[in-house]
N, CA, C and O atoms as a CHARMM CRD file, in Angstrom:
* protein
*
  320
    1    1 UNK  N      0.83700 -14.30600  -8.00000 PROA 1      0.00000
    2    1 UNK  CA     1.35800 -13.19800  -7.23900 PROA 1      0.00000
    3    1 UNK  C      0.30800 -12.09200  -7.18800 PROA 1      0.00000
    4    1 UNK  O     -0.46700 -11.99900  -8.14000 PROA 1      0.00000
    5    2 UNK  N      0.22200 -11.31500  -6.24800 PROA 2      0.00000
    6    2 UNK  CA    -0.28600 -10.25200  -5.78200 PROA 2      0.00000
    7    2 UNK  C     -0.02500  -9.05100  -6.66600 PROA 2      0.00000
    8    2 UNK  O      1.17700  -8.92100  -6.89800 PROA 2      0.00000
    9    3 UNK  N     -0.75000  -8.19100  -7.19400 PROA 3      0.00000
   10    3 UNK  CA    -0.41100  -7.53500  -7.29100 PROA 3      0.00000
   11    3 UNK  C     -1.15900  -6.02100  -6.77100 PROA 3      0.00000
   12    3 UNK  O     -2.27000  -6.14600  -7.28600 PROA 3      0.00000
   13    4 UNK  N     -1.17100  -5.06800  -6.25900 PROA 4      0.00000
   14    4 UNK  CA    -1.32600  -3.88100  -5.55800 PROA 4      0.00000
   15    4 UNK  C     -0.78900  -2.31000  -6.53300 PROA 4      0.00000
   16    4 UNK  O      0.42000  -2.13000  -6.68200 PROA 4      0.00000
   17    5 UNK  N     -1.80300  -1.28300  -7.12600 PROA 5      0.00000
   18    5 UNK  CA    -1.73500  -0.30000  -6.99300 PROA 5      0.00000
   19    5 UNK  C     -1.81400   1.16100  -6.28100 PROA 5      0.00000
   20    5 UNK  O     -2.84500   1.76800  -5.99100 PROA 5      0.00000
   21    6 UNK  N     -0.57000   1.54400  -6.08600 PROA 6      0.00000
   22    6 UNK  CA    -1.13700   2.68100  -5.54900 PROA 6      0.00000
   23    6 UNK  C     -1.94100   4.18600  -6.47600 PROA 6      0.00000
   24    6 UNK  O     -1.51900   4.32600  -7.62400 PROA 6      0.00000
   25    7 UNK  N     -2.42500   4.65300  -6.26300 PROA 7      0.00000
   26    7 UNK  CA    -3.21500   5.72300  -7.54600 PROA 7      0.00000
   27    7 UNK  C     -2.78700   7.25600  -6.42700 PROA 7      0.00000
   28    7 UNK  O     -3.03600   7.46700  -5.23900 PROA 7      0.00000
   29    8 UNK  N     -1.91900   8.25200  -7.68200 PROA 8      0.00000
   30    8 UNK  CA    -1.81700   9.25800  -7.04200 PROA 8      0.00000
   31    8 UNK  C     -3.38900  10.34900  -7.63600 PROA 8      0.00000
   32    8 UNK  O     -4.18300  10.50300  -8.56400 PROA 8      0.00000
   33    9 UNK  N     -2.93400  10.93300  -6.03600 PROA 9      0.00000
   34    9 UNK  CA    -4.68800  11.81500  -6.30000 PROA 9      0.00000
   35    9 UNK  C     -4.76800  13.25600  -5.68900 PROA 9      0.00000
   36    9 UNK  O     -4.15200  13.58100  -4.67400 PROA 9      0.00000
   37   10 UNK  N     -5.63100  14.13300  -6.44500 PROA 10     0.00000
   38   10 UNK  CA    -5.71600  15.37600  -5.49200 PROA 10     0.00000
   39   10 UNK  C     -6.93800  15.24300  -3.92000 PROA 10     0.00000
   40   10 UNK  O     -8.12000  14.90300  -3.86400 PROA 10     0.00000
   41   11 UNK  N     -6.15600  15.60000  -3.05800 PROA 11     0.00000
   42   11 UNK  CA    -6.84200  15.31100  -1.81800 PROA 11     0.00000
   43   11 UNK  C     -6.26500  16.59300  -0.97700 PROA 11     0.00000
   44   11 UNK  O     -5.13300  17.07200  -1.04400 PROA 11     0.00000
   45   12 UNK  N     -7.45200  17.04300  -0.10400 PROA 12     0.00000
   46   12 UNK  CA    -7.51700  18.27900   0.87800 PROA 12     0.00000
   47   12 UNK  C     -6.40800  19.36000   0.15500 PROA 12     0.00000
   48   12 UNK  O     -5.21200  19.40400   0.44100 PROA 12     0.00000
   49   13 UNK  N     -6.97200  20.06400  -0.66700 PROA 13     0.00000
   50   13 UNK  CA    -6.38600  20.32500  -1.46100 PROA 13     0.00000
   51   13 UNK  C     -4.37300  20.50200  -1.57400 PROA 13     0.00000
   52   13 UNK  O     -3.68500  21.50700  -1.39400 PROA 13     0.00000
   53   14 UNK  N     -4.01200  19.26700  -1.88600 PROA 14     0.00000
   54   14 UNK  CA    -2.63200  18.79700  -1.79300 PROA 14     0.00000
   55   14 UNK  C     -3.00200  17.52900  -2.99500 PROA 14     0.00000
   56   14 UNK  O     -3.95500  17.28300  -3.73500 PROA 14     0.00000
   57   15 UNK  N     -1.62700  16.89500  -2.69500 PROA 15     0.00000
   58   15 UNK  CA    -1.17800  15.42600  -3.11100 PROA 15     0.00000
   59   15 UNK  C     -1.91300  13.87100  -2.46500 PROA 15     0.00000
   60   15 UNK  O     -1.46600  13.50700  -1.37800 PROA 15     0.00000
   61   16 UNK  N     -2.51300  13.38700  -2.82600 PROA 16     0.00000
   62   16 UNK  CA    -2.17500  11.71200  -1.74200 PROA 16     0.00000
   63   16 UNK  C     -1.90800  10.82800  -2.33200 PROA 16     0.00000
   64   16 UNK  O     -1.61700  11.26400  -3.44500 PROA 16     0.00000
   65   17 UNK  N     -1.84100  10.14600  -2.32600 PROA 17     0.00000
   66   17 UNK  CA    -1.86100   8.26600  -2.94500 PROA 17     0.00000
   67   17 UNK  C     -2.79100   7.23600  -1.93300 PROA 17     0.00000
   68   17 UNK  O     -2.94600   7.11600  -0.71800 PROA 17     0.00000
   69   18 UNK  N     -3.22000   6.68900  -2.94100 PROA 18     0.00000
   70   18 UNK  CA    -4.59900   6.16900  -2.45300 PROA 18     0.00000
   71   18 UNK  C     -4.18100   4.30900  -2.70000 PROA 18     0.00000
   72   18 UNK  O     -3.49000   4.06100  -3.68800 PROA 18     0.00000
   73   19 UNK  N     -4.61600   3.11800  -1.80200 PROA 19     0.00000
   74   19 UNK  CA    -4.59300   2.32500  -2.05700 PROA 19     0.00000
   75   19 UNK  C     -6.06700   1.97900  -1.89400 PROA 19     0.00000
   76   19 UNK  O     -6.22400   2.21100  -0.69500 PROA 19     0.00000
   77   20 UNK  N     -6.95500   1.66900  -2.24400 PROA 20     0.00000
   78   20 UNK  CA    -8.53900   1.01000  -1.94600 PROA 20     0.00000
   79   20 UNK  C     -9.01500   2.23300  -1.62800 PROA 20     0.00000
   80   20 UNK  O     -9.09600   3.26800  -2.28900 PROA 20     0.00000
   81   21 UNK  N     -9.35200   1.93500  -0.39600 PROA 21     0.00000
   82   21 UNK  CA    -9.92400   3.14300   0.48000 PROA 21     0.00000
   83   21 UNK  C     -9.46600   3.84600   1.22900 PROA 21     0.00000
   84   21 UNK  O    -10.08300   4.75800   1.77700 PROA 21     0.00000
   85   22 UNK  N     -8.16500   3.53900   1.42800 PROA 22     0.00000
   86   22 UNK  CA    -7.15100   4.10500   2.27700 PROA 22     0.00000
   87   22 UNK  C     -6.21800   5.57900   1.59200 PROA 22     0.00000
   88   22 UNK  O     -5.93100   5.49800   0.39800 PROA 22     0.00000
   89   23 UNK  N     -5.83900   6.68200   2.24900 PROA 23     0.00000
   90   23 UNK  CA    -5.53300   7.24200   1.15000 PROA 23     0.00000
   91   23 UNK  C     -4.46200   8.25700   2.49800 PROA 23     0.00000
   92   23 UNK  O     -4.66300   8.71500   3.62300 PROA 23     0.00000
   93   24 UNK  N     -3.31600   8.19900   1.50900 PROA 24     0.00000
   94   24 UNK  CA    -2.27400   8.42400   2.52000 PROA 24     0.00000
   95   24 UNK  C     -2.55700  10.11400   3.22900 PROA 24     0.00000
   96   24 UNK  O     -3.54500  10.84000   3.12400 PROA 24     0.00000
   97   25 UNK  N     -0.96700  10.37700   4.11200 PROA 25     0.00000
   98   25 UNK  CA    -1.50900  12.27200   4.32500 PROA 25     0.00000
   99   25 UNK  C     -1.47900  12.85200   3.01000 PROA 25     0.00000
  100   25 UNK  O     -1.25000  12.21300   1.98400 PROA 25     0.00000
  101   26 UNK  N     -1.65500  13.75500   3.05700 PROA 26     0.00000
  102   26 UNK  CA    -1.64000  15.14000   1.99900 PROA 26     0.00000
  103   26 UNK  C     -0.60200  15.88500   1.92000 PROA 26     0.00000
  104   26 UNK  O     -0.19300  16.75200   2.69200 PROA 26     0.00000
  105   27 UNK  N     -0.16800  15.48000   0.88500 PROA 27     0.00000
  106   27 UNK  CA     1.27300  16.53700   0.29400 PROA 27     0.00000
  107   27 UNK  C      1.14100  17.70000  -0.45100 PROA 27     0.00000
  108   27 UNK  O      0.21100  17.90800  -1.23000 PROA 27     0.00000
  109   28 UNK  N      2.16800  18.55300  -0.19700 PROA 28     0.00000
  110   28 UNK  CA     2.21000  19.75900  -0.97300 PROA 28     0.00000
  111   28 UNK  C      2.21700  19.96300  -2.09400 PROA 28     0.00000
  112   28 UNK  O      1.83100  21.09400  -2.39000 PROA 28     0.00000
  113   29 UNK  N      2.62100  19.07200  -3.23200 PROA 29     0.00000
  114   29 UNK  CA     2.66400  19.05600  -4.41400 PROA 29     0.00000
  115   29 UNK  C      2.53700  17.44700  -4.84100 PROA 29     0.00000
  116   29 UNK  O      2.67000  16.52700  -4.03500 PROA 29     0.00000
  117   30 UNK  N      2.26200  17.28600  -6.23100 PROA 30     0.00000
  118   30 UNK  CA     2.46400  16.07900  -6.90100 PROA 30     0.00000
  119   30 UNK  C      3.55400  15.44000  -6.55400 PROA 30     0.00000
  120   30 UNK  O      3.54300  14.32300  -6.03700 PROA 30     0.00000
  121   31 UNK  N      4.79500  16.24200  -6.87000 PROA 31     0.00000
  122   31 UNK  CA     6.08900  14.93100  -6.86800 PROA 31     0.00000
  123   31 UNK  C      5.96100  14.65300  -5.20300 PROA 31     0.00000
  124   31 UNK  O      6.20500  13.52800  -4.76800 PROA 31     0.00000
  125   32 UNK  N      5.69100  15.39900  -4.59400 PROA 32     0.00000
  126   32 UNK  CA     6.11500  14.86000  -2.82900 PROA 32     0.00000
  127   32 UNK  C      5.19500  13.79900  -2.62900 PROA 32     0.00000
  128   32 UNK  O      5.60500  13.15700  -1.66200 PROA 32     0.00000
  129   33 UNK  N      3.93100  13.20100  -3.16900 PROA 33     0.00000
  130   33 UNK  CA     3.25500  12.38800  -3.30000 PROA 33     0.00000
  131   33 UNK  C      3.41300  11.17200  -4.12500 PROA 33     0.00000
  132   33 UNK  O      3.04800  10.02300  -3.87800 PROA 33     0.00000
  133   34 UNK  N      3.95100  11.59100  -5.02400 PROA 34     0.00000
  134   34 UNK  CA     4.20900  10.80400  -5.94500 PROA 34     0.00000
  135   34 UNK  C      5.63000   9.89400  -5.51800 PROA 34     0.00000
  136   34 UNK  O      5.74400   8.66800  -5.51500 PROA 34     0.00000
  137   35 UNK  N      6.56400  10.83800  -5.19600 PROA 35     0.00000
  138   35 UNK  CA     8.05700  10.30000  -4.32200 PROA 35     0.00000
  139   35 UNK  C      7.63700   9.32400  -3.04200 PROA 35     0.00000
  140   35 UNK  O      8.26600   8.36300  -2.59900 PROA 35     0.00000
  141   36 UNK  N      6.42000   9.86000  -2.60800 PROA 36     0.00000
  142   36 UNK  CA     6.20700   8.92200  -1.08900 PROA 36     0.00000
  143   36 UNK  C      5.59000   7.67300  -1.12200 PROA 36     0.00000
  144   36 UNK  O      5.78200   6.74400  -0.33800 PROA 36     0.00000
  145   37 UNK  N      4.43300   7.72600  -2.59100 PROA 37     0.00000
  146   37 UNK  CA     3.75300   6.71600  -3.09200 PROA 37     0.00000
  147   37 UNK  C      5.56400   5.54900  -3.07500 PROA 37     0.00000
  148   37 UNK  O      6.08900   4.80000  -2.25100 PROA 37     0.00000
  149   38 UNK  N      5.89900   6.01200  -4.43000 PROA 38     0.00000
  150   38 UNK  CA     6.99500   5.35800  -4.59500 PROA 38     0.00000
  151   38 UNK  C      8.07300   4.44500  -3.18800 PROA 38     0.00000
  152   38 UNK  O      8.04000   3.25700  -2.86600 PROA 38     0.00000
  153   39 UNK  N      8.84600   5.46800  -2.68400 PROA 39     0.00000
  154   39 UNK  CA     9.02900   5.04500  -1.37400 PROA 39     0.00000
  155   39 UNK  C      8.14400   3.64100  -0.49700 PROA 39     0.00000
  156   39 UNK  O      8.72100   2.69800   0.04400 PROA 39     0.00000
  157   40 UNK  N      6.96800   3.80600  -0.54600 PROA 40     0.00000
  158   40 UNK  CA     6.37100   3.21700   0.25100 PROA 40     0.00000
  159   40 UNK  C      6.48800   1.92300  -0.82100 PROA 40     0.00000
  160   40 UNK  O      7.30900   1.04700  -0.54900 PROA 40     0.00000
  161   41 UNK  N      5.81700   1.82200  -1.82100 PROA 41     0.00000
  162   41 UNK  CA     5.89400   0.53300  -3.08200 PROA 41     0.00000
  163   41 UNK  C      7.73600  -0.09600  -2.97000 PROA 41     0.00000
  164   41 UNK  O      7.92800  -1.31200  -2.95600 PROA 41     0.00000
  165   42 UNK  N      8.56900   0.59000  -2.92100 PROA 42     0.00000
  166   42 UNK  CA     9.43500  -0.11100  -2.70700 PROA 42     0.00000
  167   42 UNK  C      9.59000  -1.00000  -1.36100 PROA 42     0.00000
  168   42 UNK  O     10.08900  -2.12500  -1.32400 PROA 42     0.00000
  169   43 UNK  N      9.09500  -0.32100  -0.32900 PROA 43     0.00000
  170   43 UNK  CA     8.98100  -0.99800   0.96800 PROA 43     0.00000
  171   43 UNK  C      7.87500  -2.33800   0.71300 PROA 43     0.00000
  172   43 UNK  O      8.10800  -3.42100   1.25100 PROA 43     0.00000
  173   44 UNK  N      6.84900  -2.16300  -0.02600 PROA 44     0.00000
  174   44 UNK  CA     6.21300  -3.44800   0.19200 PROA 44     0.00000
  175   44 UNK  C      6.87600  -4.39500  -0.40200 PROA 44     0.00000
  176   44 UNK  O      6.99500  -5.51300   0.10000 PROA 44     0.00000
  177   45 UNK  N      7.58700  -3.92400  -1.99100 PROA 45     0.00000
  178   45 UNK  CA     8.16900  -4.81200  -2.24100 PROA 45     0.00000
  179   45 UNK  C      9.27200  -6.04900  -1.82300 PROA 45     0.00000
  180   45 UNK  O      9.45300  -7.18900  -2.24900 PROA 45     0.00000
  181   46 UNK  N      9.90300  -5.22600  -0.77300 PROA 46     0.00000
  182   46 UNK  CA    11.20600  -5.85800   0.19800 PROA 46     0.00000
  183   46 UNK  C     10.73000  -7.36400   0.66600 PROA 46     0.00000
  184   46 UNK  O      9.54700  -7.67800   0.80100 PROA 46     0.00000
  185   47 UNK  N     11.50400  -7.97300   0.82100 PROA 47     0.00000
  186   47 UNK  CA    11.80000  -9.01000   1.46200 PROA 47     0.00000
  187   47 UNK  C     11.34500  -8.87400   3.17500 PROA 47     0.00000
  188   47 UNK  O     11.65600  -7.96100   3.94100 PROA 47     0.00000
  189   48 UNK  N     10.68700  -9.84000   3.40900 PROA 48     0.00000
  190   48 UNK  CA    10.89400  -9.69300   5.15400 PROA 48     0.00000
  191   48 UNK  C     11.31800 -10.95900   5.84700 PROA 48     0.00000
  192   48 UNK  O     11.92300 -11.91500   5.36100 PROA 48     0.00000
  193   49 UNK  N     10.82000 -10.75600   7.26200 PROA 49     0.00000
  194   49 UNK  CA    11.04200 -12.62700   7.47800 PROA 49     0.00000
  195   49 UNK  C      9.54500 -13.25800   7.60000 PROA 49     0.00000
  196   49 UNK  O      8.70300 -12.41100   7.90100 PROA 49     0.00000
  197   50 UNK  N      9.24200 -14.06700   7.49200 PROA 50     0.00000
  198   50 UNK  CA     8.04500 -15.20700   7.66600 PROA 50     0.00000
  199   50 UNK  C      7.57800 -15.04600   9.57000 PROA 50     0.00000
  200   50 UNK  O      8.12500 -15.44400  10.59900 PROA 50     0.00000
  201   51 UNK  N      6.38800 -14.30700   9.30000 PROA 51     0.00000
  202   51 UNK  CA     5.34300 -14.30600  10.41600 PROA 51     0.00000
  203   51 UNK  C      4.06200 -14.59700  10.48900 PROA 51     0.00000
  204   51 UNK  O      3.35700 -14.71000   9.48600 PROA 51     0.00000
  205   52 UNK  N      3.64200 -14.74400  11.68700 PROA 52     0.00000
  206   52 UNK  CA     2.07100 -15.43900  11.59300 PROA 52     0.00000
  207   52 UNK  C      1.35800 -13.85900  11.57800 PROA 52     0.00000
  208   52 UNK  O      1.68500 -12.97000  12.36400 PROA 52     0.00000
  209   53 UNK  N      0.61500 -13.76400  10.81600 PROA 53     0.00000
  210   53 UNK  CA    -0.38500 -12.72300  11.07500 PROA 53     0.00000
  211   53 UNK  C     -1.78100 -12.89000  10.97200 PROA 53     0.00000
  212   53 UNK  O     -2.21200 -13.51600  10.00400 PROA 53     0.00000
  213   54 UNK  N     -2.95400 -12.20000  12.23700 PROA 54     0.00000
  214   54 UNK  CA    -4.34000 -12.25900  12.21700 PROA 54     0.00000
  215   54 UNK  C     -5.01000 -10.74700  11.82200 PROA 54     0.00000
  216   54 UNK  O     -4.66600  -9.61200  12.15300 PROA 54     0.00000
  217   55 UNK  N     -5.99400 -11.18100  11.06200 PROA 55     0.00000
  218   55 UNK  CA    -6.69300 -10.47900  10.04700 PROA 55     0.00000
  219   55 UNK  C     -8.22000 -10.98300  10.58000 PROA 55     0.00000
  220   55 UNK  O     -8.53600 -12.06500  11.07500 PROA 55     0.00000
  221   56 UNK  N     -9.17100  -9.61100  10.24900 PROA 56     0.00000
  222   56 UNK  CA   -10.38900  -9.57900  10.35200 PROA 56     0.00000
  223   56 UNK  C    -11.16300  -9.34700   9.08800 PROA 56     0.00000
  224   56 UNK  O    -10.68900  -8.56000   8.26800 PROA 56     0.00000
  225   57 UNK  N    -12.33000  -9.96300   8.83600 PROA 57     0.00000
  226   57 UNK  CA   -12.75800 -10.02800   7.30900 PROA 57     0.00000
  227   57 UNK  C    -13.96800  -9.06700   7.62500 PROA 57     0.00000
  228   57 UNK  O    -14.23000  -8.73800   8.78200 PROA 57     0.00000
  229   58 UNK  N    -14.69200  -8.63500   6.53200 PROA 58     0.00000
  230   58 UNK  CA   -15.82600  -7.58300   6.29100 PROA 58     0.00000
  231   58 UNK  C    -17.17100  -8.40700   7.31200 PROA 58     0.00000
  232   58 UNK  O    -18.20400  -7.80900   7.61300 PROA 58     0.00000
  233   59 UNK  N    -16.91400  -9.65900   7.67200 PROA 59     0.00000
  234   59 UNK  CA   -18.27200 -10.60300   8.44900 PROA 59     0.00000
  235   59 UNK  C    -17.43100 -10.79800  10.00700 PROA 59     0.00000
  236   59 UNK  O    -18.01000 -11.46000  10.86900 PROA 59     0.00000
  237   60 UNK  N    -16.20000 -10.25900  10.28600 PROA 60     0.00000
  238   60 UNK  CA   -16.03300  -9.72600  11.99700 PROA 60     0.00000
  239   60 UNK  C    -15.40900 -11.47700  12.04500 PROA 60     0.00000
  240   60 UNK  O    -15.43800 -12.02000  13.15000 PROA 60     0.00000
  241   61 UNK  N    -14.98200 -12.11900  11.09100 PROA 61     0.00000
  242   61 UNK  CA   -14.07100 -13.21100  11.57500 PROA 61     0.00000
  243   61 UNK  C    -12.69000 -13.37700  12.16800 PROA 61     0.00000
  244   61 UNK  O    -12.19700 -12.31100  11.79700 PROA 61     0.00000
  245   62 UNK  N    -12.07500 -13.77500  12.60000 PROA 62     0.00000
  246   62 UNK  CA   -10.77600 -13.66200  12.43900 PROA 62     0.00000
  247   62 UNK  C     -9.74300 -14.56600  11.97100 PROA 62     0.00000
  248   62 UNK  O     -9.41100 -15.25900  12.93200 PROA 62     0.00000
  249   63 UNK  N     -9.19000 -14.82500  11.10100 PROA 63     0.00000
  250   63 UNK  CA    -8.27900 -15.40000  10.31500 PROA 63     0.00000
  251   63 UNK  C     -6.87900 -15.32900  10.99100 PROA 63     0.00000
  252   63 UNK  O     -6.46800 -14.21400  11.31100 PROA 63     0.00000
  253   64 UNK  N     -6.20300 -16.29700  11.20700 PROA 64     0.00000
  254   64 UNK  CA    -4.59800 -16.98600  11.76600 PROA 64     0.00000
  255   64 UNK  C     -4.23000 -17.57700  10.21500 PROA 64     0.00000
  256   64 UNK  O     -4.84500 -18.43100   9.57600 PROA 64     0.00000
  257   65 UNK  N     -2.85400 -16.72300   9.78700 PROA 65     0.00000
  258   65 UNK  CA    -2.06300 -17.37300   8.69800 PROA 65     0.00000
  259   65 UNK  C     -0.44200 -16.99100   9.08000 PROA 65     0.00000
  260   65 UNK  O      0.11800 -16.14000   9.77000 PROA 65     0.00000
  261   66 UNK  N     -0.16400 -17.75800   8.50000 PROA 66     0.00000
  262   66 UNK  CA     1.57400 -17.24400   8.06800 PROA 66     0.00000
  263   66 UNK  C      2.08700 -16.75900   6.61100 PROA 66     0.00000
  264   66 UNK  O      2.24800 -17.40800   5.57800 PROA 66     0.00000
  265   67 UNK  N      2.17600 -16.14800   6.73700 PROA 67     0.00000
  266   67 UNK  CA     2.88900 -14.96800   5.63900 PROA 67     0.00000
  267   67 UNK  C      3.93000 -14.83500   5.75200 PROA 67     0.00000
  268   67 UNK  O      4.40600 -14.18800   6.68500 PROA 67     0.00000
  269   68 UNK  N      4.84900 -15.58400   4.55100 PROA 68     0.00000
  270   68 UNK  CA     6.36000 -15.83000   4.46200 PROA 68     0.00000
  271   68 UNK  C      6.59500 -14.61800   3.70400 PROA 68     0.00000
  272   68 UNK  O      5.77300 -14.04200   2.99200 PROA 68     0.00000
  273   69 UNK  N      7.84800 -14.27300   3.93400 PROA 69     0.00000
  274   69 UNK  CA     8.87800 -13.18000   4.30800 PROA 69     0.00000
  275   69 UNK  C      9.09100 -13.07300   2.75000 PROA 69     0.00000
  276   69 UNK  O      9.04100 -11.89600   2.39200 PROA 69     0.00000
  277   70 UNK  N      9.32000 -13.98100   1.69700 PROA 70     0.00000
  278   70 UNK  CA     9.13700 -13.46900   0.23900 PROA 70     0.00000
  279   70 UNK  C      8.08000 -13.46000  -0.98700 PROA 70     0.00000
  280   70 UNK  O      8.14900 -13.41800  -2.21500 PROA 70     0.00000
  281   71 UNK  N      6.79400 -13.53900   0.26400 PROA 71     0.00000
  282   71 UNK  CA     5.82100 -13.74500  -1.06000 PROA 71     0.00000
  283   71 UNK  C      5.25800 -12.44300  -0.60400 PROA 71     0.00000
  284   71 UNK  O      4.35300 -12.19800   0.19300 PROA 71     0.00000
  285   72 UNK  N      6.36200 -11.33700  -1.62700 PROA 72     0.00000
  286   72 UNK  CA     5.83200 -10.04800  -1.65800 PROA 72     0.00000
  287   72 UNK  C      4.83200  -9.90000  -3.06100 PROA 72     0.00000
  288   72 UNK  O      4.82800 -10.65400  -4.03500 PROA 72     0.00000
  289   73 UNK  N      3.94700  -8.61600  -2.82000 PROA 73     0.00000
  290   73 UNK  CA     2.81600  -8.07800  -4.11300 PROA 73     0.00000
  291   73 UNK  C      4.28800  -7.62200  -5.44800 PROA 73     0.00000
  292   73 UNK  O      5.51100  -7.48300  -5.43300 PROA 73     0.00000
  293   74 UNK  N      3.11600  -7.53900  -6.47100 PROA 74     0.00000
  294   74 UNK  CA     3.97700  -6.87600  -7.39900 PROA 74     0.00000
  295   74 UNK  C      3.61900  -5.29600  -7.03600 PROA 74     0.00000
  296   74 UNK  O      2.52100  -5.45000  -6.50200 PROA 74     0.00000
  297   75 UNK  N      3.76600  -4.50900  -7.01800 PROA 75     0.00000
  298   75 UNK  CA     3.63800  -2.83000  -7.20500 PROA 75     0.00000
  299   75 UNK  C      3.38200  -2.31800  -8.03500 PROA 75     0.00000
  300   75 UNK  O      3.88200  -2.78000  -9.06100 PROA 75     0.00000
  301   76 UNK  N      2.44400  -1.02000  -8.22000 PROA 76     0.00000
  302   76 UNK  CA     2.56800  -0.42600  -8.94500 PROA 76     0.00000
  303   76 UNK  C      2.25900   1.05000  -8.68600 PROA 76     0.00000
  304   76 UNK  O      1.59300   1.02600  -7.65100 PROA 76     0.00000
  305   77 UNK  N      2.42500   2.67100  -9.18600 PROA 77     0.00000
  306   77 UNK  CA     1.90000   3.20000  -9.00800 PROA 77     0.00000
  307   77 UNK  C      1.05200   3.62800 -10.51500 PROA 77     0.00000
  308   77 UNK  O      1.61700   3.74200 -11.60300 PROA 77     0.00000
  309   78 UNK  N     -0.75500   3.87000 -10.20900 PROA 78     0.00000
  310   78 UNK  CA    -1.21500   4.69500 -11.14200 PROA 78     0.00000
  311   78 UNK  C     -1.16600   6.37300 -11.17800 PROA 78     0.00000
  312   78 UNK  O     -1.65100   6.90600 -10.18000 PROA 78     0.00000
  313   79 UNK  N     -0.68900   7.17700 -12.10900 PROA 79     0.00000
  314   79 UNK  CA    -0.75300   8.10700 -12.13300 PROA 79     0.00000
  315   79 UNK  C     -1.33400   9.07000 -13.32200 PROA 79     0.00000
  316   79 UNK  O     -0.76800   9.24100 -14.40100 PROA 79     0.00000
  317   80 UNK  N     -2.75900   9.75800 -12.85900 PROA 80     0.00000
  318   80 UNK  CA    -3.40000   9.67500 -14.03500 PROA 80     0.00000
  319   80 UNK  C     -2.74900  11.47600 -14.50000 PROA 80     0.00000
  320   80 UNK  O     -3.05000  11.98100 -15.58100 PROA 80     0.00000
């Protein structure tokens, strides 16, 4: 299984949560960041239905898979 952290962080001076390189908007405080991190980790966690999805890799390929509807990540948030 997958597993995925999100890391809460100070950004433009506010809140974000950061996955990789990606790093969400900017909140007003910790908990509103921290609540949205959360929020969102429960959403990946959910159940969906089984779809084909295409993906591009760091060498400009493109990849065709199916990604069934319960092979969700585990979650987590870091909060330092």
């Amino acid at each position: 299984m997958t597993k995925i952290v999100y890391e809460i962080i100070r950004h433009d001076g506010g809140w974000a949560f950061r996955l990789g390189d990606t790093i969400s908007a900017t909140y007003p405080n910790h908990d509103a960041a921290y609540n949205a991190a959360k929020r969102v980790a429960v959403e990946q966690m959910r159940p969906g239905e089984t779809a084909g999805i295409s993906w591009e890799d760091e060498r400009g390929r493109w990849h065709d898979e199916i990604s069934p509807g319960d092979d969700r990540p585990e979650v987590d948030i870091k909060d330092a």
